[in-house]
MDAnalysis code that builds the backbone (N, CA, C; Angstrom):
import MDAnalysis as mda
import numpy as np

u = mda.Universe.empty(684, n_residues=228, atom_resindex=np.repeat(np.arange(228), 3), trajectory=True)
u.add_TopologyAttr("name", ["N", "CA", "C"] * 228)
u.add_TopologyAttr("resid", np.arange(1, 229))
u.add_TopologyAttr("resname", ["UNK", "UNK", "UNK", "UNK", "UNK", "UNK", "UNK", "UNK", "UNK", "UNK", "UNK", "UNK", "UNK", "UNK", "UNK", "UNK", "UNK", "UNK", "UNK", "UNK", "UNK", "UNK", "UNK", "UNK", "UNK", "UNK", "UNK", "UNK", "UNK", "UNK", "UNK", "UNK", "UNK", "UNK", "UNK", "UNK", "UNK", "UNK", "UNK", "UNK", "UNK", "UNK", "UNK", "UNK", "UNK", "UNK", "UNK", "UNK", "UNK", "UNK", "UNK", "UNK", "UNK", "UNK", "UNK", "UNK", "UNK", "UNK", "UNK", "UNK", "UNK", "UNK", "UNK", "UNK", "UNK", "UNK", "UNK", "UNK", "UNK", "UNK", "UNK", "UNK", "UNK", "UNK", "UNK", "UNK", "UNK", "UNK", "UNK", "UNK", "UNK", "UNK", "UNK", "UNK", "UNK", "UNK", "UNK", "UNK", "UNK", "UNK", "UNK", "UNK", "UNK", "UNK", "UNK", "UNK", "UNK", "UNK", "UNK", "UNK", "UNK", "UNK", "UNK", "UNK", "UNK", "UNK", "UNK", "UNK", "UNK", "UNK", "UNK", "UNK", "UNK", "UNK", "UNK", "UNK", "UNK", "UNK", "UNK", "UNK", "UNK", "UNK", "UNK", "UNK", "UNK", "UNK", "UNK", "UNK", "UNK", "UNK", "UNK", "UNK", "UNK", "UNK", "UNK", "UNK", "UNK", "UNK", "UNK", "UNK", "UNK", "UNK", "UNK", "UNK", "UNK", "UNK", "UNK", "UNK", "UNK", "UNK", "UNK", "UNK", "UNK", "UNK", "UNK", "UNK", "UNK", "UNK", "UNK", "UNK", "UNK", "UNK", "UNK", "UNK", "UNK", "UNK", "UNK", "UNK", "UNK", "UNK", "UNK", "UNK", "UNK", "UNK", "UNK", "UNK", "UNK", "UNK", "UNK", "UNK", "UNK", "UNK", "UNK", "UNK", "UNK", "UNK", "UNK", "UNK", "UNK", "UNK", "UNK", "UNK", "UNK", "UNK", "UNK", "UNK", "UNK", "UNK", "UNK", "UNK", "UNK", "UNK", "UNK", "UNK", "UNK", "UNK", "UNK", "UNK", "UNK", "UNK", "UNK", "UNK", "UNK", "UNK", "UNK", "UNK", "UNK", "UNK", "UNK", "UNK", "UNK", "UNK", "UNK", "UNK", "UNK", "UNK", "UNK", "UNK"])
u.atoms.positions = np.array([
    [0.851, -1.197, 0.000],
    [0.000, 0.000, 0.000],
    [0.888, 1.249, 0.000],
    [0.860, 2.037, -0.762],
    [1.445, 3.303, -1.136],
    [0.768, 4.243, 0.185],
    [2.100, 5.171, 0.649],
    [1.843, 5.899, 1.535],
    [0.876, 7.158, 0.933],
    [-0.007, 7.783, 2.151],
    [-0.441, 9.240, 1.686],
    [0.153, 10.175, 1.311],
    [0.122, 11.114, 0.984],
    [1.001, 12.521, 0.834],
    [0.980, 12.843, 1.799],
    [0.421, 13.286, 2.974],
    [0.472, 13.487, 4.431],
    [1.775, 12.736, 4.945],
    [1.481, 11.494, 4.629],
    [2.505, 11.003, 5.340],
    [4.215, 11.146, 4.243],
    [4.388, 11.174, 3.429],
    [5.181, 11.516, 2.430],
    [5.703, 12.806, 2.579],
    [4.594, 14.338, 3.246],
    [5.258, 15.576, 3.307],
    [6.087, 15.346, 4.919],
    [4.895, 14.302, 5.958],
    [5.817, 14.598, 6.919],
    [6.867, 13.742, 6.986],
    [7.046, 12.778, 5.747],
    [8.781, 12.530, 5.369],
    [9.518, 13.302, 5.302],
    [9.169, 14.019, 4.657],
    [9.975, 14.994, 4.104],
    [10.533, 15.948, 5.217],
    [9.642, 16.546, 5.636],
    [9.921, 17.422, 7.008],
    [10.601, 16.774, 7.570],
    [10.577, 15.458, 8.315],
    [11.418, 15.067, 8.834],
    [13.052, 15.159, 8.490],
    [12.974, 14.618, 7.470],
    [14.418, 15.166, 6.806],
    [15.395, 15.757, 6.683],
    [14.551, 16.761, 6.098],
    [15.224, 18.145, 5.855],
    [14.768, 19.362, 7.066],
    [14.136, 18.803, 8.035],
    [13.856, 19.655, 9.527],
    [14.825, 18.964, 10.614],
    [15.010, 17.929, 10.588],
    [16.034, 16.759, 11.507],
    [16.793, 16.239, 11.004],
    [16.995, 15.549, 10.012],
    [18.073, 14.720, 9.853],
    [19.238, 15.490, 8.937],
    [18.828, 16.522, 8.119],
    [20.293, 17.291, 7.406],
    [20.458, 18.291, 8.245],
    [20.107, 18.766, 9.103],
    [20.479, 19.673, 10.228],
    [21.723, 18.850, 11.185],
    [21.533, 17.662, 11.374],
    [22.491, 16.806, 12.062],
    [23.487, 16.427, 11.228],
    [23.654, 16.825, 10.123],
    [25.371, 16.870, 9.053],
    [24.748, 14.782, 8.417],
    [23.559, 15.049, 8.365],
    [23.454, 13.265, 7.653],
    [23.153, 14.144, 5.863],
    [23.846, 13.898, 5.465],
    [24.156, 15.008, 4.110],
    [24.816, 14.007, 2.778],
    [24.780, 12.295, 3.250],
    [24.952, 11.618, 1.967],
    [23.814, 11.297, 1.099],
    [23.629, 11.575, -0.010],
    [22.329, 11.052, -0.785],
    [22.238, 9.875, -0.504],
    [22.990, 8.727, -0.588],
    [22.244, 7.802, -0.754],
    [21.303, 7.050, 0.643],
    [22.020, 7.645, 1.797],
    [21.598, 7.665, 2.806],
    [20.379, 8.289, 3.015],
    [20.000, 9.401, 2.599],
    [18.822, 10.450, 2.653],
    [17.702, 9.875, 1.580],
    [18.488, 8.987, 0.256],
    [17.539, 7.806, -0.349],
    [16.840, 7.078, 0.510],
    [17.813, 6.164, 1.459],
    [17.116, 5.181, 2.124],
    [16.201, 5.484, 3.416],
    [16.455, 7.023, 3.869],
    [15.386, 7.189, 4.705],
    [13.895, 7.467, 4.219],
    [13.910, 8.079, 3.053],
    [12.433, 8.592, 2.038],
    [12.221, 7.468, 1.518],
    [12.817, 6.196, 1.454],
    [12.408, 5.286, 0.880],
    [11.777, 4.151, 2.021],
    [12.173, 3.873, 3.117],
    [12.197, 2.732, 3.909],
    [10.606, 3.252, 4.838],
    [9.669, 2.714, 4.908],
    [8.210, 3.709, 5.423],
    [8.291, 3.301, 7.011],
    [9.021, 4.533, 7.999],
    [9.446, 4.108, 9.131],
    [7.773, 3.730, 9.369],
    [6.746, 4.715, 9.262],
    [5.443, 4.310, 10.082],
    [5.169, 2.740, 9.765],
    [5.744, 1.777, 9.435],
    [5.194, 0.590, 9.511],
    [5.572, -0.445, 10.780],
    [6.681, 0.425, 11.387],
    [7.646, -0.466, 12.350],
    [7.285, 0.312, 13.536],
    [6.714, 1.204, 13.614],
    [6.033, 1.703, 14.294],
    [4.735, 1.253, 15.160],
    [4.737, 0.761, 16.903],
    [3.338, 0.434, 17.325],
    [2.489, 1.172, 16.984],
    [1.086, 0.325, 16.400],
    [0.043, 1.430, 16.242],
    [-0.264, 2.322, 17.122],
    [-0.042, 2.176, 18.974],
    [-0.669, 2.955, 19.779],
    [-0.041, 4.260, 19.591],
    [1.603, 4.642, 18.807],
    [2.343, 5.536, 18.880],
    [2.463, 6.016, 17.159],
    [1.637, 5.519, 16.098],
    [2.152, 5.782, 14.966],
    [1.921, 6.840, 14.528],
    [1.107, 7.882, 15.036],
    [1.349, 9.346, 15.006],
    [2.334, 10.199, 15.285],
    [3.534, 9.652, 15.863],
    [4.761, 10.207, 16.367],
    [5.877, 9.763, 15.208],
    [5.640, 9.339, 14.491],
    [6.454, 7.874, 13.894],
    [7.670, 9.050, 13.211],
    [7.309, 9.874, 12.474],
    [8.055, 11.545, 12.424],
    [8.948, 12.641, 12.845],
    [8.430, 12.084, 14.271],
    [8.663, 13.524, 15.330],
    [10.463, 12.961, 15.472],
    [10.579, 13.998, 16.252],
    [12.029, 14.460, 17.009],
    [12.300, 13.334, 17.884],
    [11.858, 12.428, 18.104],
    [11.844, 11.761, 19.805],
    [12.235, 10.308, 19.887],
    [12.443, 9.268, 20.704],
    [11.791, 8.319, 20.787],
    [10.835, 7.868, 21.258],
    [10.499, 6.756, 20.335],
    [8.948, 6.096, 20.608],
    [9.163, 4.650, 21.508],
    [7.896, 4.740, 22.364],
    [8.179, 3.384, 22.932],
    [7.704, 2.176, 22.074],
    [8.091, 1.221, 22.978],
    [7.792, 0.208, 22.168],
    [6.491, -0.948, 23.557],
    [6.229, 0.099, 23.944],
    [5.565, -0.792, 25.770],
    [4.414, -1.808, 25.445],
    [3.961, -1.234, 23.623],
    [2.672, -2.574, 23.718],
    [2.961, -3.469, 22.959],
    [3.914, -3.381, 22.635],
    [4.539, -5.095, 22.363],
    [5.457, -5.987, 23.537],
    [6.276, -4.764, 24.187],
    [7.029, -5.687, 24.868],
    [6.329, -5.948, 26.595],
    [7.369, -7.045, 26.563],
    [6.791, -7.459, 28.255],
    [7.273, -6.146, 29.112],
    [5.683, -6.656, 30.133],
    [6.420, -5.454, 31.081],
    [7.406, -6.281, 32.476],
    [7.960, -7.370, 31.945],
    [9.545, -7.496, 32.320],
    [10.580, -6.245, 32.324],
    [10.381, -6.062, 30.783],
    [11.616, -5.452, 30.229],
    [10.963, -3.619, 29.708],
    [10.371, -2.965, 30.382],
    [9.685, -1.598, 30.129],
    [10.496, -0.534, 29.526],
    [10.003, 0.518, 28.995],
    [11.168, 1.168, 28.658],
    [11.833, 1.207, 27.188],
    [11.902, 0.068, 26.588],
    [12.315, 0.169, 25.040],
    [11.822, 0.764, 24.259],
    [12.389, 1.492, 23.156],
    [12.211, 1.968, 22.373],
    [12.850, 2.281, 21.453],
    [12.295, 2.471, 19.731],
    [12.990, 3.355, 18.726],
    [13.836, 4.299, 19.263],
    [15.106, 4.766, 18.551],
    [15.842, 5.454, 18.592],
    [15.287, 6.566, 17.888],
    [15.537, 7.730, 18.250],
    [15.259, 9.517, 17.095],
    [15.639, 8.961, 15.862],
    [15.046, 9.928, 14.921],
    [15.264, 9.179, 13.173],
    [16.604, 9.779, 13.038],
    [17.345, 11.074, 13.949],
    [18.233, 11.621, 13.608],
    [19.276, 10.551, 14.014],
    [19.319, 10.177, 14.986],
    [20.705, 9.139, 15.962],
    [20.479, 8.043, 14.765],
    [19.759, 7.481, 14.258],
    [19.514, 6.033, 13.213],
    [19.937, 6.751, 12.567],
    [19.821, 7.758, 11.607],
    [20.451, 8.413, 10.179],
    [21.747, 8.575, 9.989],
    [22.267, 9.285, 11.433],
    [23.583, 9.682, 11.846],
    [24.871, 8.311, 11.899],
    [24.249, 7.601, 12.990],
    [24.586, 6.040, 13.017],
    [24.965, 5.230, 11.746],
    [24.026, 4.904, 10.572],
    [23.980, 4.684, 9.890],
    [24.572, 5.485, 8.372],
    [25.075, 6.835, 8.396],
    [25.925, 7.354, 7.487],
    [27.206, 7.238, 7.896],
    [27.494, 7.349, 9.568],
    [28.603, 6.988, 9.748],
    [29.596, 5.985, 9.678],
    [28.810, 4.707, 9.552],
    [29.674, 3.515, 10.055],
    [30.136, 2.923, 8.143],
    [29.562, 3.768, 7.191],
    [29.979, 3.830, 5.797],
    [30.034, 1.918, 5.306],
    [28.885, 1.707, 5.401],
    [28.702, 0.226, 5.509],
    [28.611, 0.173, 3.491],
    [29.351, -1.203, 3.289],
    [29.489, -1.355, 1.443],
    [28.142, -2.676, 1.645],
    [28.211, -2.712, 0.128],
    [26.849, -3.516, -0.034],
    [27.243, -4.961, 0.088],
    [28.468, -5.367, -0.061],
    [29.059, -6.829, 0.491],
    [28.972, -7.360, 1.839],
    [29.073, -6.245, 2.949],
    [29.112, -6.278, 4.274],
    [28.305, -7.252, 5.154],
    [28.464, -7.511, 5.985],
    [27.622, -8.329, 6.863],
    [27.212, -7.410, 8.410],
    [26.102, -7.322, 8.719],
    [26.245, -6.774, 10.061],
    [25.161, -7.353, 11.562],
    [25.924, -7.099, 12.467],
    [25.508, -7.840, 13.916],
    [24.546, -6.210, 14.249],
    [23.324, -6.513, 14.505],
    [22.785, -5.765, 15.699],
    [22.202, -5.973, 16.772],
    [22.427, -5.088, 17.621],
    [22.474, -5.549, 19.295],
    [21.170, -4.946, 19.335],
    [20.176, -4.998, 19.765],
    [18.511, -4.723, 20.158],
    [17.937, -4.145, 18.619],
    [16.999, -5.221, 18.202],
    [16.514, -5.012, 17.221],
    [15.122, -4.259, 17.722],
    [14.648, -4.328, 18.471],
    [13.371, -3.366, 19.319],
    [12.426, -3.256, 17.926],
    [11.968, -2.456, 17.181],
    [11.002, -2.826, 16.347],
    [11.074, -2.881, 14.788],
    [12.362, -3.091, 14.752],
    [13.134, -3.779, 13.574],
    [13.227, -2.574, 12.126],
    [13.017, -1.141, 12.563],
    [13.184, -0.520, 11.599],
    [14.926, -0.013, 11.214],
    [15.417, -0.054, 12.780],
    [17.321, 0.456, 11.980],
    [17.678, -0.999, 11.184],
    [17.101, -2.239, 11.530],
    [17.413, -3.352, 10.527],
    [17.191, -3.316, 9.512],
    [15.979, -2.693, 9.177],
    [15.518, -2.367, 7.773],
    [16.323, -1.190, 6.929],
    [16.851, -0.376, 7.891],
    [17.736, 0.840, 6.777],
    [19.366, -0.029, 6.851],
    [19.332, -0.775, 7.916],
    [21.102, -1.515, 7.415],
    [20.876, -2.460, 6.484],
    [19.988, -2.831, 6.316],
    [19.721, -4.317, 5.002],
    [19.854, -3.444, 3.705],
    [19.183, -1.908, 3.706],
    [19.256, -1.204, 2.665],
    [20.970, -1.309, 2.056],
    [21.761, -1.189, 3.089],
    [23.307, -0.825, 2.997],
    [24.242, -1.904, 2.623],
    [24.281, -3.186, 3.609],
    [24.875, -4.264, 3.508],
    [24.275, -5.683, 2.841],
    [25.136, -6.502, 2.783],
    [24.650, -7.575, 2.138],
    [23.346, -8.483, 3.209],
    [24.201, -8.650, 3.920],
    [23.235, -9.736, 5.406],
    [23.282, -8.865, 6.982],
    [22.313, -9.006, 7.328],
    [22.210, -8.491, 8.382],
    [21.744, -9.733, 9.813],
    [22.332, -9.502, 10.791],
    [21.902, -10.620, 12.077],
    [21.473, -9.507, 13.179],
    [20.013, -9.297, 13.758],
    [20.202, -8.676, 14.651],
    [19.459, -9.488, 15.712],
    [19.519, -9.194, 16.675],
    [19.685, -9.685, 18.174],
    [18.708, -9.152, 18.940],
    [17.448, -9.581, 19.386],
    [16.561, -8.958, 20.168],
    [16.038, -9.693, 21.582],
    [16.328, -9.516, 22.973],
    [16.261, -10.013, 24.319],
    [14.898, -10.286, 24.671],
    [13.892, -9.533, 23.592],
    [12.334, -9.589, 23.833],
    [11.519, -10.822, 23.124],
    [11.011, -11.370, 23.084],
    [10.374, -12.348, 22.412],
    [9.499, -12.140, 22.177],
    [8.718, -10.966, 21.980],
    [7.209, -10.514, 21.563],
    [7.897, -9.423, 20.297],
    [8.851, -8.601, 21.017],
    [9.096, -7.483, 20.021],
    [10.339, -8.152, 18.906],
    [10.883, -9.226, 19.389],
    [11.559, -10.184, 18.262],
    [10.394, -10.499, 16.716],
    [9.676, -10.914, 17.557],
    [8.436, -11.642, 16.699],
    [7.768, -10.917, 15.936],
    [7.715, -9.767, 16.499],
    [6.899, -8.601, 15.988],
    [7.886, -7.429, 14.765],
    [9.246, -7.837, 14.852],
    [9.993, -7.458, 14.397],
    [10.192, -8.296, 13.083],
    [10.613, -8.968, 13.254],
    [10.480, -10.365, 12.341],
    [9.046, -10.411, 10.890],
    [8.004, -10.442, 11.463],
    [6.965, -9.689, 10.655],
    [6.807, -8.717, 10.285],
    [7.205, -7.664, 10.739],
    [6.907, -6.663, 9.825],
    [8.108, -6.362, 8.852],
    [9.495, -6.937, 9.575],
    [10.751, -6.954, 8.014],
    [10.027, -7.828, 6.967],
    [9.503, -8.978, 7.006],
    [8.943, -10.049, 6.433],
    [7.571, -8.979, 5.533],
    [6.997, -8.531, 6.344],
    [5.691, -7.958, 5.540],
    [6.130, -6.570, 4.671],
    [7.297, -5.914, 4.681],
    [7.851, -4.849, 4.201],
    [8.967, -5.401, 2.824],
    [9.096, -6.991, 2.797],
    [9.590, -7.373, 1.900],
    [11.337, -7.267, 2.099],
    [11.926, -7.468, 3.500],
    [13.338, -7.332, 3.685],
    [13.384, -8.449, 3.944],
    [14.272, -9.166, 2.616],
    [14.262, -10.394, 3.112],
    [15.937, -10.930, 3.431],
    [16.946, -9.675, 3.675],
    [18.405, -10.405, 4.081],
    [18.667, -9.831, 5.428],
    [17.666, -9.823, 5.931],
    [17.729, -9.160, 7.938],
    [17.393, -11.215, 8.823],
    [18.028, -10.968, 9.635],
    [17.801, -12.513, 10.017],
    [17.663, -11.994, 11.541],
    [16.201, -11.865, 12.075],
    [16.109, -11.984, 13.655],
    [16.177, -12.986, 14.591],
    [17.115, -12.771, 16.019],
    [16.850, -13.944, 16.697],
    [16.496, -13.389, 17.846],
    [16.317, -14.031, 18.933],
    [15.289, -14.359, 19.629],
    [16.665, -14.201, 21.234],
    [17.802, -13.370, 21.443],
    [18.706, -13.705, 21.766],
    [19.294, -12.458, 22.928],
    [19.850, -12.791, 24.150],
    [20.070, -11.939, 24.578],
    [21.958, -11.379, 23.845],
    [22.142, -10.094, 23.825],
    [22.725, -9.488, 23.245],
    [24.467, -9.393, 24.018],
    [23.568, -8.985, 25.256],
    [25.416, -9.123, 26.181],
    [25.911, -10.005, 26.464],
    [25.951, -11.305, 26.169],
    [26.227, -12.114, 26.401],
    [27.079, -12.768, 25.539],
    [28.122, -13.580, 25.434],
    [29.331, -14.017, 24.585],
    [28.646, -14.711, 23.575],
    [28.762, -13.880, 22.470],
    [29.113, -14.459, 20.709],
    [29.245, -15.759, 20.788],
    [28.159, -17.095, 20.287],
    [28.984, -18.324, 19.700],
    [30.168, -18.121, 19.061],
    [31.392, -18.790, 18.559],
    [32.357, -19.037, 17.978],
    [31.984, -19.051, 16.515],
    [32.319, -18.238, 15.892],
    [31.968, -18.602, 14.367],
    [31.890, -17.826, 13.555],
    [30.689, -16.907, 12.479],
    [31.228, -16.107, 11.598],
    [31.663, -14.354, 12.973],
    [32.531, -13.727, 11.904],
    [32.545, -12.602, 12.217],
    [32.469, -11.338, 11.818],
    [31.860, -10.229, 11.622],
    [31.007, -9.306, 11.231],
    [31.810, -8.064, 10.621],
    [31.361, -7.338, 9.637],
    [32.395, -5.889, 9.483],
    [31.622, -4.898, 9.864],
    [30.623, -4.967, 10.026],
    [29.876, -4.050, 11.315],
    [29.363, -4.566, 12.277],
    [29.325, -3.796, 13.729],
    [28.312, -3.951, 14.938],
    [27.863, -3.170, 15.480],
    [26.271, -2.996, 15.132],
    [25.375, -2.185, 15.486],
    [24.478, -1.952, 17.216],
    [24.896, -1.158, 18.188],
    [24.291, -0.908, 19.397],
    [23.508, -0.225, 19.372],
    [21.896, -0.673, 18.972],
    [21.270, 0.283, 18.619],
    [20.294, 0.727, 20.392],
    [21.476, 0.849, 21.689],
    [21.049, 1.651, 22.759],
    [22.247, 1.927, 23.164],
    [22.369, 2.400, 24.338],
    [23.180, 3.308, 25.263],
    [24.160, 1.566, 25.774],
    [25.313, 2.357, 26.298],
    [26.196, 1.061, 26.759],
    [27.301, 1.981, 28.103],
    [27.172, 1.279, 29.275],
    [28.105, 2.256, 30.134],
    [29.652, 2.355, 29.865],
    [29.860, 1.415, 28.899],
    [31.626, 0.802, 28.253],
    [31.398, 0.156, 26.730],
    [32.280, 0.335, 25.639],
    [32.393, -0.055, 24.789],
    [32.606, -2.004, 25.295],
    [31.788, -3.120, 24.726],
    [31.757, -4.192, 25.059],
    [32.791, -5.025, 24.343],
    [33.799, -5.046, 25.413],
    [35.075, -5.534, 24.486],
    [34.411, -6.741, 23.654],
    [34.044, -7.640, 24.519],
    [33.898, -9.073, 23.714],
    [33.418, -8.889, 21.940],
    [32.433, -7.914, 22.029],
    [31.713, -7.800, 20.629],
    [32.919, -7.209, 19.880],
    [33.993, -6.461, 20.377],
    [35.119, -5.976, 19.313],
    [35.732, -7.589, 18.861],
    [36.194, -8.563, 19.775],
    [36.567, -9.583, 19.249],
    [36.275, -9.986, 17.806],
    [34.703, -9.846, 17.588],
    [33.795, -10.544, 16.518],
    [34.035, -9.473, 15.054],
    [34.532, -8.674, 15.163],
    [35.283, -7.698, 14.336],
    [35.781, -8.210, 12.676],
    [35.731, -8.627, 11.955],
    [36.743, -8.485, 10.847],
    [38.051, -7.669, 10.553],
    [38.735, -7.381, 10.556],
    [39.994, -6.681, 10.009],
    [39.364, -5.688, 9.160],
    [39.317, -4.442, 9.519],
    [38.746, -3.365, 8.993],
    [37.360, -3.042, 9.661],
    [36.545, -3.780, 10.150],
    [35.388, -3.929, 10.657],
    [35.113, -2.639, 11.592],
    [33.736, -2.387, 11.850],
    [33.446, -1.153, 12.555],
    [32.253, -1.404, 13.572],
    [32.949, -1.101, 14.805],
    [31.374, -1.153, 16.153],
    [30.654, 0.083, 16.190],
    [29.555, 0.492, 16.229],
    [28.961, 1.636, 16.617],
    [28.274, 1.771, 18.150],
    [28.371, 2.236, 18.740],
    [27.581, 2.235, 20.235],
    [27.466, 3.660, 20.664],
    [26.440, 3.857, 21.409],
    [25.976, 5.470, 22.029],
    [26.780, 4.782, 23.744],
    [27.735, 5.434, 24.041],
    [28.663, 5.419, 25.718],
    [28.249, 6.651, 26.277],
    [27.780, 6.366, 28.020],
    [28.024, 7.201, 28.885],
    [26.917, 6.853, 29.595],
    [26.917, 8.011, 30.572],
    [25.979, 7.810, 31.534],
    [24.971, 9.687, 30.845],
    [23.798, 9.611, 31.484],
    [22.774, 10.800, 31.214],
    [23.770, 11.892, 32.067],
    [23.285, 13.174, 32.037],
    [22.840, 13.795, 30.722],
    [23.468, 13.666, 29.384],
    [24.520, 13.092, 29.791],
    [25.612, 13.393, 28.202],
    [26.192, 11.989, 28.184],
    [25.944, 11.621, 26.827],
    [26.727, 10.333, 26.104],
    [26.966, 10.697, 25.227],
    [28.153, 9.666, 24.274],
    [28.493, 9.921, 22.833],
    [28.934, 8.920, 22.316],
    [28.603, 8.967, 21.028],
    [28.838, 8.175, 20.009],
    [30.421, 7.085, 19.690],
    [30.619, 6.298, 20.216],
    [31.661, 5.421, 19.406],
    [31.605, 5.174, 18.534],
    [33.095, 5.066, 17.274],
    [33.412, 4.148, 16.076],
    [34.451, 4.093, 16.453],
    [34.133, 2.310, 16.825],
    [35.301, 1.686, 16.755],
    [36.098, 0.807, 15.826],
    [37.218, 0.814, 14.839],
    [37.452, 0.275, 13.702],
    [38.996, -0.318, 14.429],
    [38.327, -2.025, 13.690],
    [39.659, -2.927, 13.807],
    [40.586, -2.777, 13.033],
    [41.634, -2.033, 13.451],
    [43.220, -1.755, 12.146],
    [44.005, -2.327, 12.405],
    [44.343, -3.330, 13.211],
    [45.548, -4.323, 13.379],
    [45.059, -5.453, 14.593],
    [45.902, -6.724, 14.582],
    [45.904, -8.028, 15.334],
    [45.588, -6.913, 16.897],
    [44.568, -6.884, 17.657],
    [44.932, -6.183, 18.919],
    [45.145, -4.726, 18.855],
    [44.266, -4.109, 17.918],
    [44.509, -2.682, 17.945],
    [43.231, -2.160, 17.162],
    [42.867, -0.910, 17.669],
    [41.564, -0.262, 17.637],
    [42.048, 1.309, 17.528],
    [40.667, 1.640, 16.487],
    [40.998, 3.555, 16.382],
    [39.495, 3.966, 16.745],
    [39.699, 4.681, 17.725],
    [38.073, 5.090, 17.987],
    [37.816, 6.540, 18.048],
    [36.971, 7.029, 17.185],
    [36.667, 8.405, 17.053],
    [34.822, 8.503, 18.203],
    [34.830, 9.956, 18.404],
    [33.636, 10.093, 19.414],
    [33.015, 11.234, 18.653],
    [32.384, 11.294, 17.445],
    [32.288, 12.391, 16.896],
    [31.196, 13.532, 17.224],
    [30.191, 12.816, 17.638],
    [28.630, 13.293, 18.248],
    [28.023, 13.301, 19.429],
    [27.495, 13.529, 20.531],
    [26.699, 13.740, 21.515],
    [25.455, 13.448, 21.329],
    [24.897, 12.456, 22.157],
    [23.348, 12.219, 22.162],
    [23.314, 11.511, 23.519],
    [22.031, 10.699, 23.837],
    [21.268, 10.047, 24.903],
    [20.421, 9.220, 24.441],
    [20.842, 7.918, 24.498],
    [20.026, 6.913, 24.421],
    [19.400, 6.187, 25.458],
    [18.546, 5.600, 25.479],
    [18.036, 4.416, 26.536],
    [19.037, 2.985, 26.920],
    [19.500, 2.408, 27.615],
    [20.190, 1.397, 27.956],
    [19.755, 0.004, 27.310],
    [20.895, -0.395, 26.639],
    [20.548, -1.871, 26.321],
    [20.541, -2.683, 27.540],
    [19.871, -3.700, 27.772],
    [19.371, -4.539, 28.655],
    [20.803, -5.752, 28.712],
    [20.988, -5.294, 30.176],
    [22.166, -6.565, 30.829],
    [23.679, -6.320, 30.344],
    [23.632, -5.131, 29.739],
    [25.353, -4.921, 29.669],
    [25.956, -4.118, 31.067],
    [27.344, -4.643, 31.174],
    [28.004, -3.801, 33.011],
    [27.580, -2.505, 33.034],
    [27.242, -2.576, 34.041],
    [26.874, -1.346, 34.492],
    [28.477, -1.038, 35.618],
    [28.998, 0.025, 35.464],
    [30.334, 0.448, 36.553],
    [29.441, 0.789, 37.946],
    [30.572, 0.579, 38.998],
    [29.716, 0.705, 40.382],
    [29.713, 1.912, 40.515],
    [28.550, 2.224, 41.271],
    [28.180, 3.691, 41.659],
    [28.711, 4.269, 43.174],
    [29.691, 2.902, 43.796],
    [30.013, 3.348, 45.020],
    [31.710, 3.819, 44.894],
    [31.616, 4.969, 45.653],
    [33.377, 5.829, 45.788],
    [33.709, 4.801, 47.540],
    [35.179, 4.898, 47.585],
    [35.841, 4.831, 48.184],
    [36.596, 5.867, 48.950],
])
């Protein structure tokens, strides 16, 4: 079903009101956001926001175990995603697939995509609507995220699509030679952006180029809050 013009102008706005204001200024990138129809990955209770500046929750799909999740701003996904300069051969790991739309703009980019979701309602729910949107090289599992990598392939991107109190060494392991991690580090009010790129056996270059605030991925260290 072809979107409205309503919803098509407030593509647009979005855009060119948020996302090229934040230096996301590659065409083909600014292709795949006018092209990919975020309102579908969107809960219906929130799909009037699907546009805005913000994040959206994700509370009526997921358990209220795990409260709190949500889409990332379209600007932090745009930004994220021009940065980590992903080729169309690529393979990439993402860490909380939450309602499976940054999977849908990295499938745009790379060859295969694996992302990783701790929820089993918003897995599922994720899973269908890549499936009903016609993305068919995104592969969801059903999996908690901080937890050690099986042994086996390894990735030239890794996508944190929440907040992390430390860059997670283990996931640099899973790296390729040249390969790139993305993660939002820190604690509130102020976090920022990692790229971390594997350039040698045991060696890493990490730039912090941006400032934002994300929500916490679920079960990565948290540092202690007690002084001595």
């Amino acid at each position: 079903m072809n979107a409205t013009p309503d919803l098509e102008h407030l593509r647009f706005n979005m855009i060119e009101q948020q996302i090229r204001p934040w230096d996301v200024l590659d065409f083909e990138i600014l292709d795949v956001l006018a092209k990919i129809r975020r309102e579908d990955y969107v809960p219906a209770a929130h799909r009037g926001l699907a546009f805005f500046d913000m994040e959206i929750p994700l509370e009526d799909v997921a358990t209220a175990r795990e409260p709190g999740q949500c889409m990332l701003s379209p600007k932090v996904e745009a930004r994220m995603l021009q940065d980590l300069h992903i080729q169309k051969h690529e393979t990439v790991l993402e860490i909380g697939t939450g309602s499976g739309f940054m999977a849908a703009l990295l499938a745009q980019r790379a060859a295969q995509v694996l992302t990783l979701e701790i929820d089993s309602k918003l897995a599922a729910t994720a899973a269908e609507t890549l499936r009903r949107n016609g993305v068919m090289n995104v592969e969801v599992r059903h999996a908690d995220g901080a937890q050690p990598l099986a042994s086996g392939p390894t990735f030239d991107v890794i996508v944190l699509s929440g907040s992390v109190a430390r860059i997670p060494q283990g996931l640099l392991g899973s790296l390729k030679m040249g390969g790139r991690l993305a993660a939002i580090v820190g604690d509130e009010p102020m976090m920022r952006a990692h790229f971390v790129t594997r350039v040698g056996e045991g060696k890493w270059d990490t730039v912090q180029p941006w400032d934002t605030v994300a929500p916490r991925l679920l079960n990565f260290p948290e540092p202690s809050r007690f002084n001595f």
